[in-house]
N, C-alpha and C positions, 0 to 999 in steps of 0.2 A: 525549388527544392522538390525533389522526386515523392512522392507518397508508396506508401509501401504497404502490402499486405502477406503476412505471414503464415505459415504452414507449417506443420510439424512435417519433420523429416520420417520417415517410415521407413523407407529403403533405402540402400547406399546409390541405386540408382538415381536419382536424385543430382548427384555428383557429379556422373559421367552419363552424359549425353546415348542416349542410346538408339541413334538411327539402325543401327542393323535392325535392331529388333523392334517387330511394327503390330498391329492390335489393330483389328477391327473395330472396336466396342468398350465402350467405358462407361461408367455411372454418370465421371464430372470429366473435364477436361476443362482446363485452365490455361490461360496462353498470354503472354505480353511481349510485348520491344523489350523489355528489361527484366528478365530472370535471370538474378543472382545464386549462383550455385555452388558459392563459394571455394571453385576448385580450379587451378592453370591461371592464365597470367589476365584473363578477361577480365575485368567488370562486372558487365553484365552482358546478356545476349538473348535474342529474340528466341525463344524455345516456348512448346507445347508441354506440360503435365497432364498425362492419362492419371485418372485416380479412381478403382475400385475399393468400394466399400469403405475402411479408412486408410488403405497401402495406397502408395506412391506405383503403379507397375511401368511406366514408361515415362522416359524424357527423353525430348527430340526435338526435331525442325519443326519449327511453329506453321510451315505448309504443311508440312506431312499431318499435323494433328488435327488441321481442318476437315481430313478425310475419316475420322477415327465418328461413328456412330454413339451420342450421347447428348449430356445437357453441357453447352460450352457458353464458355463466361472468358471473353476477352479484358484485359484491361487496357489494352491500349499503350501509351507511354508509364503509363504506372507501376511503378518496380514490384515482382514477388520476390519475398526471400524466404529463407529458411527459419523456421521460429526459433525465438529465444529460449534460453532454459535459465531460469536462476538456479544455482547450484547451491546459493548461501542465500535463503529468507525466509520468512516468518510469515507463511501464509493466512495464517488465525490470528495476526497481527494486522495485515493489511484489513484483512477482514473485520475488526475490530475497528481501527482507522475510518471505515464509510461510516460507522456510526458519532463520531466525536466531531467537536468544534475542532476545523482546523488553526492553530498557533502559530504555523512558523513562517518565517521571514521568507520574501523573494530569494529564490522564485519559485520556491515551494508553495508559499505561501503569503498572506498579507499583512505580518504584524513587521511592523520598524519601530516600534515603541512601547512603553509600557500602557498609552490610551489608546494606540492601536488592539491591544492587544484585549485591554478591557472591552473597547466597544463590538470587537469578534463575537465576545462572550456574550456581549448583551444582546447581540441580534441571533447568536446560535437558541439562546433561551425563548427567544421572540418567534423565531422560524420555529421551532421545536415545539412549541406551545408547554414547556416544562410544566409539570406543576407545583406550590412548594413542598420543598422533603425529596424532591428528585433529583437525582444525581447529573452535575455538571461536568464531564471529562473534555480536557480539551489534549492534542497530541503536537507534539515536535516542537514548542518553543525554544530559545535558543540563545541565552543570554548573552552571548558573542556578539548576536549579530542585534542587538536592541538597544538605541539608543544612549540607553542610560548605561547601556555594561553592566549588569545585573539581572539578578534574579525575579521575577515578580514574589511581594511578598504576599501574607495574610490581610496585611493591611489592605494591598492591594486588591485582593481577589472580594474583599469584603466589600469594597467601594462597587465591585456590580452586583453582589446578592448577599445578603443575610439570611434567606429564607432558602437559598439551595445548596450544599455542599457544593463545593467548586473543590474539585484536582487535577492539574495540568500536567503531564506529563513531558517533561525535557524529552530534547529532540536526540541525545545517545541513548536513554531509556533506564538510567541508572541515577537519575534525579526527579524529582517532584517536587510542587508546591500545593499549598493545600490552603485554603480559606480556615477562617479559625469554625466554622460551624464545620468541617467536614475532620478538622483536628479532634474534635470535641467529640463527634460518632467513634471514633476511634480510640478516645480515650489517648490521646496524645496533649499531655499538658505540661507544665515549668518541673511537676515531679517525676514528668518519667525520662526514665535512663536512655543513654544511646547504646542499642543492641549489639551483638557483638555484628561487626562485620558494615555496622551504620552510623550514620549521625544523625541529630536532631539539633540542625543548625538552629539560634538561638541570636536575642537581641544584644547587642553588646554590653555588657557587663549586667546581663541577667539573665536568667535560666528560662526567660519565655521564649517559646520556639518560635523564632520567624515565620514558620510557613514552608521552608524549605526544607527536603529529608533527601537525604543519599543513601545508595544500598539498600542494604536488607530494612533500614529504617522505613522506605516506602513501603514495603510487603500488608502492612495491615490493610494502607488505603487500596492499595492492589488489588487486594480479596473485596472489597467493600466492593469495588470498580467495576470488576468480572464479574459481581451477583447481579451487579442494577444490566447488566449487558441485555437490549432487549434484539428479539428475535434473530438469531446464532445464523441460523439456516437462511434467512434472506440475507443478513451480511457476509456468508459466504458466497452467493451468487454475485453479489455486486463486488466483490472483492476478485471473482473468477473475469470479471468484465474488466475491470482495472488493467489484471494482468494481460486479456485478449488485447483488448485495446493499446497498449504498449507493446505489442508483439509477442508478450511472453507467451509460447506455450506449453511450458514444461513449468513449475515450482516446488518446490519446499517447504514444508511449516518444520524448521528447526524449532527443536526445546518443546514440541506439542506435547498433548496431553491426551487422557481417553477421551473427555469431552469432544476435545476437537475431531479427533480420528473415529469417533461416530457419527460427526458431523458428515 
């Protein structure tokens, strides 16, 4: 399998090879067997990238750019391509993500069970060095894909802590479950109502809530979730490397907020 290193596109140059036009002098020059340019019926093809400042200004024959004056960084067999763009994501979400126990099942992630899923929790708390009263979030579980075909309940989340609020966050993001200590910060109990637009899923033939909330029902533990969020601005850095690191170099934070867009 080819490895790949990606670049944001700048110029439409980029595209169309541009031997006529030739350069002295560049900041970077870039070169591999495999630049993908994603234009005509090739593949890939051995070509030079001149790169001033942050623009793209020449693509050409990978001879001709040995001649071009600057700092050059061949890769060899290893493919360049053109960076990704998410066009649809939630980049104050991902960002949020480096912070939480990860939930979900392969190959995302490593829960196939409901004790899978407990013992995540119990090592996220362990690595983390939590202390009690500190908030436990964990992201993308995914009751499809867990053994049991369900949900983790209260009961469950309580079998790893008593002393921390636990809320796990379903892997569509329009479910949660919630330990009974992190029910109780919220004041979520057998008397309170389902809001409009929510539910406060509940034990069969009693008005004590599972653990499990849909919709606008999650929104309390939400607000709770985003307070305890500890530092914003390094989990956007490491969220910025997620995205490098997959090739993306263009994103989105759909649905943001001021917080974020000062961030």
């Amino acid at each position: 399998m080819k490895k790949f290193y990606f670049i944001t596109l700048l110029l439409l140059t980029f595209f169309i090879p541009s031997q006529a036009f030739s350069i002295s002098e560049a900041d970077l020059i870039l070169s591999s067997n495999n630049v993908l340019t994603m234009a005509g019926v090739k593949k890939s093809e051995p070509l030079g990238i001149a790169i001033v400042g942050k623009k793209i200004v020449w693509v050409g024959d990978i001879n001709q750019s040995k001649k071009i004056k600057g700092k050059h960084v061949n890769y060899g067999n290893k493919a360049i391509a053109p960076g990704l763009i998410d066009a649809h994501g939630h980049a104050s979400y991902v960002a949020f993500a480096t912070q939480v126990a990860n939930v979900a099942s392969p190959p995302v992630g490593p829960v196939k069970t409901i004790a899978d899923l407990q013992n995540e929790i119990k090592q996220f708390i362990k690595i983390k060095n939590l202390k009690p009263g500190e908030w436990v979030i964990g992201l993308g579980y995914d009751d499809s894909l867990l053994k049991e075909q369900r949900h983790p309940t209260k009961k469950d989340l309580d079998e790893i802590s008593t002393l921390n609020p636990i809320f796990l966050i379903h892997v569509s993001s329009h479910l949660g479950t919630a330990s009974s200590l992190a029910l109780s910060l919220t004041n979520i109990n057998s008397e309170t109502q389902d809001p409009p637009g929510g539910v406060i899923r509940r034990y069969k033939n009693s008005s004590e809530p599972n653990g499990v909330l849909e919709e606008t029902a999650v929104y309390p533990l939400q607000m709770q979730v985003m307070s305890s969020h500890k530092d914003p601005l390094g989990s956007v850095i490491k969220a910025m490397e997620v995205y490098a690191k997959n090739g993306i170099t263009t994103a989105q934070d759909g649905a943001s907020n001021p917080q974020s867009i000062e961030l």
